[in-house]
C-alpha positions, 0 to 999 in steps of 0.5 A: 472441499466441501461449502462448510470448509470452504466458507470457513477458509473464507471467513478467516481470510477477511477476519484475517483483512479486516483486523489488519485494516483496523490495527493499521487504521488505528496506528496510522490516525495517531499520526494524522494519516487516513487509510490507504494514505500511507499506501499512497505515499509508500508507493510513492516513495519507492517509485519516485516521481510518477503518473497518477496512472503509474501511482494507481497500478502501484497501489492496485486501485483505479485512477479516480480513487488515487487522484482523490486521495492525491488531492488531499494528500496535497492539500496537507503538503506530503506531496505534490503535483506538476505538469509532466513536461513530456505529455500536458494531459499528465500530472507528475507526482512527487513526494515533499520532504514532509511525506519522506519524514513519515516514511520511517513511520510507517515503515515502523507500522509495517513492520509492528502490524507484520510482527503482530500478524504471524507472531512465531509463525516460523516459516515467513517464506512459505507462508509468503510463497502461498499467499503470493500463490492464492493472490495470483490464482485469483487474478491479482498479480502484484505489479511490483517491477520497481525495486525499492530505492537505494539504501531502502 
């Protein structure tokens, strides 16, 4: 492939990311959320309660940036935080009742920003088969074990 090609695939990834990033930012500061706050919730609510550790492997960011987050996800009520009672070192999170009634929001975000992302694509599938393919070929598995709740 040559640098042309290639720098062109490369171009149209991020523009790809970044008008994602903007159209969900946009979307999720009409209902008071900053970004990658509903990834923290998102996560949390298909978990459940969990390490700040666990939560970080689950959002695919590093423990200090998903305790700031945490923090301030605190601070509004949409969450909140406890000793674990197996391990004092560790704090529990847990999704409050007023985080879970945005869930349905955001679910909606998702699904609006997924619509406008491949609008008649076709075939999802596949383009989901070879994106998974080019995260893993990079280095960036996705750690999803836990199955979405019940009903999800």
């Amino acid at each position: 492939m040559e640098f042309e090609e290639s720098r062109s695939i490369m171009r149209l990834f991020r523009r790809v990311a970044m008008a994602q990033h903007r159209r969900k930012d946009a979307l999720l500061r009409q209902h008071g959320l900053q970004p990658g706050q509903d990834i923290i919730l998102v996560e949390l609510w298909r978990l459940g309660p969990c390490s700040q550790a666990e939560l970080a492997a689950a959002v695919l960011v590093d423990e200090p940036s998903v305790t700031r987050s945490v923090v301030r996800l605190e601070r509004r009520g949409l969450l909140s935080r406890s000793p674990d009672p197996a391990d004092s070192r560790r704090r529990i999170v847990t999704l409050s009742a007023e985080g879970a009634a945005l869930i349905p929001t955001m679910q909606a975000i998702y699904e609006q920003i997924t619509r406008e992302l491949l609008g008649d694509a076709g075939d999802v599938a596949y383009l989901v088969d070879r994106l998974t393919d080019i995260a893993t070929r990079l280095g960036r598995e996705d750690p999803e074990q836990a199955p979405a709740p019940p009903g999800h």
